[in-house]
C-alpha positions as MATLAB code, in Angstrom:
seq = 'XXXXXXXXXXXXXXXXXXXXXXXXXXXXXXXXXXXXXXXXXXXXXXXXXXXXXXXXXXXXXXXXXXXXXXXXXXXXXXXXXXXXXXXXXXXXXXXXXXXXXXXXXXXXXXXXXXXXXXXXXXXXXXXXXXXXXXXXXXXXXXXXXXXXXXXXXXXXXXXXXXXXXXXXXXXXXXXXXXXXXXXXXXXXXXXXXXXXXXXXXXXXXXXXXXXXXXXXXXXXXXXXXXXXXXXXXXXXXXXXXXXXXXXXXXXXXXXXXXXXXXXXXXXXXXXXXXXXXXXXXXXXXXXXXXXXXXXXXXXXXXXX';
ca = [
      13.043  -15.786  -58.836;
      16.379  -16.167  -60.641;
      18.319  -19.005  -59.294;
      21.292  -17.129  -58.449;
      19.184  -15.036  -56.415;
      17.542  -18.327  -54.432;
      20.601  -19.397  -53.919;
      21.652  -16.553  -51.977;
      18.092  -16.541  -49.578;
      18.759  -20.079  -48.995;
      22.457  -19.264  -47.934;
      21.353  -16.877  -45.828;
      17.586  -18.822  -44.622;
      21.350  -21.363  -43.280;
      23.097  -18.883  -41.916;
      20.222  -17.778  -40.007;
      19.288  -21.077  -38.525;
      22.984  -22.201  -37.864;
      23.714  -18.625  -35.928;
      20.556  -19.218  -33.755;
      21.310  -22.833  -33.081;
      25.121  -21.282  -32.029;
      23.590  -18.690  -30.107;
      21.126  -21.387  -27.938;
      24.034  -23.805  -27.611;
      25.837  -20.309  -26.070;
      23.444  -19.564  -23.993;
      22.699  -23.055  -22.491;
      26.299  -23.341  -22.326;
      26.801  -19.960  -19.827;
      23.704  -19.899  -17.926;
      24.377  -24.009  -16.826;
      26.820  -22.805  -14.191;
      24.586  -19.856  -12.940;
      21.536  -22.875  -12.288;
      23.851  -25.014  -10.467;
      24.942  -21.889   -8.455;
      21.506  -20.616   -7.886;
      20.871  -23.854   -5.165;
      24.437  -24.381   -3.858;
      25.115  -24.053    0.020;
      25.668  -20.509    1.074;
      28.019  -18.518    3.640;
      28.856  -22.019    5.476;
      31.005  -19.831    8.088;
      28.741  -21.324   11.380;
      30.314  -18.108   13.565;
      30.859  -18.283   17.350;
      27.422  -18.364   19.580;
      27.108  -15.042   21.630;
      27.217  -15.580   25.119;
      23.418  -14.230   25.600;
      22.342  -17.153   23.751;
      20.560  -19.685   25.895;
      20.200  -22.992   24.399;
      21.895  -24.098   21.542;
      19.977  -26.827   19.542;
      20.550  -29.540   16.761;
      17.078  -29.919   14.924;
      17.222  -33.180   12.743;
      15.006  -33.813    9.800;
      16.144  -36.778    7.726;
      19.269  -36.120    7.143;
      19.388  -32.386    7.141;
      20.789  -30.535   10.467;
      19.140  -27.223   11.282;
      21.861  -25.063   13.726;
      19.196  -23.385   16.239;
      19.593  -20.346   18.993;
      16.982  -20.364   21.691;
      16.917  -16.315   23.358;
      14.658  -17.048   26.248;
      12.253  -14.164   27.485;
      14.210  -11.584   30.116;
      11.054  -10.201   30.753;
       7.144  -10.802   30.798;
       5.398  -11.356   27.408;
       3.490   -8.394   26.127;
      -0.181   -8.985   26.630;
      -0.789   -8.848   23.146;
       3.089  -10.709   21.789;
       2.923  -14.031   20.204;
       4.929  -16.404   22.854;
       7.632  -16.498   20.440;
       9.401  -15.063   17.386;
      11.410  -17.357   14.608;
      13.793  -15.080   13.098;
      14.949  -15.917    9.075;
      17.831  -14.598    7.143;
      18.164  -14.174    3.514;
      19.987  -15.961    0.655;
      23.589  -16.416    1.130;
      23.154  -15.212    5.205;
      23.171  -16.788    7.979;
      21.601  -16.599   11.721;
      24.301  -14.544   13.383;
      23.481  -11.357   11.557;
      19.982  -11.664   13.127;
      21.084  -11.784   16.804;
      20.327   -7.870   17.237;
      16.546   -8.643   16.000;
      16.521  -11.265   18.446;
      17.644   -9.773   21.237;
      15.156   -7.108   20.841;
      12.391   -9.368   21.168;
      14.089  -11.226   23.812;
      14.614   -8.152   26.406;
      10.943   -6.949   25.727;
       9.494  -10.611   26.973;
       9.142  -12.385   23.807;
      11.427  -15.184   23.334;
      13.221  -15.283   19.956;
      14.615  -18.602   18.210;
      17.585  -18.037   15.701;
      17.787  -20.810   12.903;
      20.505  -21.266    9.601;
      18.629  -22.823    6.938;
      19.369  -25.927    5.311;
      22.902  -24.623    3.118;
      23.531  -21.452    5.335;
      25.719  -21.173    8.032;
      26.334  -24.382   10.415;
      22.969  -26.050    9.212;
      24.025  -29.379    6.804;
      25.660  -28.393    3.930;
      22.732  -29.155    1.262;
      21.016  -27.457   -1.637;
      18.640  -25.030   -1.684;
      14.869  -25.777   -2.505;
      13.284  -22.296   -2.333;
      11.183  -23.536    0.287;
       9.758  -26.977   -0.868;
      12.051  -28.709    1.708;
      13.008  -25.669    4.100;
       9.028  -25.271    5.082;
       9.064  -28.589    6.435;
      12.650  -27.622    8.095;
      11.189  -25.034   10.095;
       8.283  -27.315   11.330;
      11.165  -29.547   12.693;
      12.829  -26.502   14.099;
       9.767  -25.824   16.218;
      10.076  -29.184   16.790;
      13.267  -28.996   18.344;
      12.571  -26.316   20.542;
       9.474  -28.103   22.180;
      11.762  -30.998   22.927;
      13.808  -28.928   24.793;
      11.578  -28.071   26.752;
      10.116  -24.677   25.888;
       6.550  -24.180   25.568;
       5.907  -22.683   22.391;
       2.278  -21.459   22.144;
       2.289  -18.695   19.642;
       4.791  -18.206   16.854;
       5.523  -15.224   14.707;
       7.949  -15.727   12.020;
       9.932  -12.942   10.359;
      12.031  -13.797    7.294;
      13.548  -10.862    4.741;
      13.915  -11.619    1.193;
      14.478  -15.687    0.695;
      13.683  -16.258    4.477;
      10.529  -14.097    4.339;
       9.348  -16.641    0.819;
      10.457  -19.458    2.867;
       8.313  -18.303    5.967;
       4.572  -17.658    4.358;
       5.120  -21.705    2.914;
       6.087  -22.694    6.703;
       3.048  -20.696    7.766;
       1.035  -23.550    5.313;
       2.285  -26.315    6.903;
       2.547  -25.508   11.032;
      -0.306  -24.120   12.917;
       1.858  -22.845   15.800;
       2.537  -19.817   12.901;
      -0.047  -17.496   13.650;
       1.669  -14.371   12.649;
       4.198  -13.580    9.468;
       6.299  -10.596    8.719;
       8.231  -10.644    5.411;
       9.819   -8.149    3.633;
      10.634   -7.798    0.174;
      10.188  -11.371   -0.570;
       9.263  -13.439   -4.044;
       5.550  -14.520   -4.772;
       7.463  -17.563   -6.878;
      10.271  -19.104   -7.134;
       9.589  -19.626  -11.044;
       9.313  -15.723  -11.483;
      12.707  -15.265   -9.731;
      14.652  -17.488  -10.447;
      13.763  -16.334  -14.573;
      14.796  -12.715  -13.425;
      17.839  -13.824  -12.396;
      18.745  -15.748  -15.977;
      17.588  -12.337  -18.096;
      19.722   -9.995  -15.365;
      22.306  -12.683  -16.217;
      21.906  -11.878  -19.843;
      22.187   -7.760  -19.371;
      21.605   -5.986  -22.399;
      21.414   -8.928  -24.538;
      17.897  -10.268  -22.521;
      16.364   -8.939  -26.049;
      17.691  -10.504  -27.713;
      17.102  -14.070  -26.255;
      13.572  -15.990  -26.619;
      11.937  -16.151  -23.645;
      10.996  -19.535  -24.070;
      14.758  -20.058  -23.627;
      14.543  -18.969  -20.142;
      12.359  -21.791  -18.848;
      14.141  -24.983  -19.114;
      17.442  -22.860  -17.262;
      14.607  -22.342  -14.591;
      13.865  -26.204  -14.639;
      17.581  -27.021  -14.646;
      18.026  -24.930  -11.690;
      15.512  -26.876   -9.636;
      16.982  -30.225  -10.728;
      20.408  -29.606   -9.698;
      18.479  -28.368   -6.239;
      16.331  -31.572   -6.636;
      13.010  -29.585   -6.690;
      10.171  -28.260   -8.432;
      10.150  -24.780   -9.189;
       6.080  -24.747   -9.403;
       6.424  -26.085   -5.596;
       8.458  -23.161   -4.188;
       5.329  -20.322   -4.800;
       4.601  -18.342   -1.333;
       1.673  -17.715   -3.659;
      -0.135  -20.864   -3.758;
       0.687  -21.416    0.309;
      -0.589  -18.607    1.169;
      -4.093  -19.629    0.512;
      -3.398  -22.451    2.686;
      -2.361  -20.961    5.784;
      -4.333  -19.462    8.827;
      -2.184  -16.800    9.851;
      -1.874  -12.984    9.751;
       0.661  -11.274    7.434;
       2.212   -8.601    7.286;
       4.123   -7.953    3.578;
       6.541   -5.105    3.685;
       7.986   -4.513    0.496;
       9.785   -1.287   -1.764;
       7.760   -0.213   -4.944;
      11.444    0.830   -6.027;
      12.877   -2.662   -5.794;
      15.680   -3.812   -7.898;
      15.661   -7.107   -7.096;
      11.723   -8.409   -6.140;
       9.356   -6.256   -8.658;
       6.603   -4.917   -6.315;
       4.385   -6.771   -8.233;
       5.348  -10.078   -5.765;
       3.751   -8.128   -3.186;
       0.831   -7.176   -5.011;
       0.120  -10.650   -6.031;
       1.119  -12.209   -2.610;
      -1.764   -9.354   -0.752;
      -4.128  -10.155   -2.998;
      -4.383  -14.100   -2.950;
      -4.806  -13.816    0.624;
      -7.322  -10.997    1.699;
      -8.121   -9.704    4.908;
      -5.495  -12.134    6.347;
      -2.747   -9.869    5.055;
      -1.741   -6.413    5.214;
       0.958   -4.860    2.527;
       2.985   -1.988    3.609;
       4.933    0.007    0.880;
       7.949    1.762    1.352;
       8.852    3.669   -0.997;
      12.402    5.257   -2.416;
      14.177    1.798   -1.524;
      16.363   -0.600   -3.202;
      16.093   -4.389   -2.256;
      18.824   -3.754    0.092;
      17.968   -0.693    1.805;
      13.870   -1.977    2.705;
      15.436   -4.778    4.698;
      16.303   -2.571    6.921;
      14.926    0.664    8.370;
      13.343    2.578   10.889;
       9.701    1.847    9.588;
      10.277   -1.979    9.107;
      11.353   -2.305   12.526;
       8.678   -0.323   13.780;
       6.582   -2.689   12.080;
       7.331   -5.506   12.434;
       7.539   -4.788   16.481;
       4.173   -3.555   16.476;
       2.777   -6.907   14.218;
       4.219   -9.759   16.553;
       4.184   -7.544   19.925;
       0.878   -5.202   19.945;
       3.215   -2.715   21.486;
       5.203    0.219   19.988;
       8.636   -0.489   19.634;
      10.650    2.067   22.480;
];
């Protein structure tokens, strides 16, 4: 090869490595502030306690502080309710937006218990762990509630999105869960949180190695102080004795279907997957169907 001609490929062979060492300091560089974002506290506006709420409790774990609503029971339990229904709310939500759901169960006999978690509304102002830390919240939320005085027998848990991910790992750790209704919720926290760098990225996701992707993944659970690995509904679910029920769109924008899939198959006849179809993330969180549902899961009766 004539050595002007070398001299030109190694130019370029440079060029080449000095644009792609630009392009991963870039990237690094923008997606930083998206990890750090991904686990800090959410919607901190507590918002005033409706007057049909009952109890109002404080449940303490370390030195976390979970903001709890106890609806107590206006009429007798359903033969075939659980005793008691722990409502969840999604990412960036908080337990105010919930009171409806509870109230529903509350005025057909099964109590409901309203809960922000850890970050959200007027719980302690902490970051989020996907549910490595907020699975052992709950348990001290049920806690709480025993304390007060309530006997708790059998709890259903419903939790859309983040709260429903949050809810099969509770499910792992508390036997009081015998019965779990999530909708549209992740499988693992590694698989999210990576669809949220590359929808970060747009149009340029091709042009990005995916091995690029990871270590933003790991940076986002260090600046929550977590393992990603640890926050997978789909390695508790094997663990836990209670009946699912997995609602979730095959048109969703934001959880692939495949979560569901994944999340139905690891644990068998335990669980029962319900498509909707035609949805977007937003619109299967709620609907006519899902509340039907999810009624007919914690109640055995048909939601009138």
């Amino acid at each position: 090869m004539p050595r002007p001609v070398l001299r030109a490929v190694q130019l370029l062979g440079a060029l080449l490595c000095v644009a792609i060492l630009a392009a991963g300091v870039t990237f690094f560089v923008l997606s930083a502030p998206l990890a750090e974002e991904l686990v800090q506290p959410k919607n901190r506006d507590p918002g005033e306690v409706p007057d049909d709420v009952d109890r109002v409790l404080r449940a303490r774990r370390g030195d976390v502080e979970l903001d709890v609503w106890v609806l107590e029971p206006e009429v007798p339990r359903p033969p075939g309710s659980v005793d008691w229904v722990l409502v969840l709310h999604g990412i960036s939500d908080q337990k105010s937006t919930m009171i409806g759901l509870g109230r529903r169960f509350a005025t057909r006999g099964t109590g409901a218990i309203l809960t922000d978690l850890r970050g959200h509304g007027a719980s302690s102002a902490v970051t989020l762990t996907y549910g490595v830390e907020e699975r052992h919240d709950l348990r001290a939320v049920l806690d709480a509630v025993e304390a007060a005085g309530y006997e708790l027998g059998e709890v259903g848990v419903y939790g859309p999105s983040y709260g429903g991910a949050i809810a099969i790992q509770a499910a792992s750790v508390d036997p009081r869960i015998r019965r779990v209704v999530t909708v549209a919720c992740f499988a693992e926290a590694e698989r999210i949180l990576a669809h949220r760098f590359a929808e970060g990225l747009d149009r340029f996701e091709v042009l990005v190695p995916s091995d690029w992707i990871r270590p933003m993944v790991l940076a986002t659970g260090a600046a929550g102080g977590f393992r990603p690995a640890e926050a997978s509904p789909l390695a508790r679910i094997r663990l836990a004795e209670a009946r699912f029920l997995l609602v979730h769109s095959r048109d969703d924008d934001v959880v692939d279907y495949g979560h569901a899939r994944d999340l139905a198959a690891a644990c068998g006849a335990r669980c029962e997957l319900m498509t909707l179809e035609g949805m977007t993330h937003l619109e299967s969180l709620s609907n006519q169907p899902l509340r039907e549902a999810l009624h007919r899961f914690m109640t055995g009766e048909e939601l009138r």
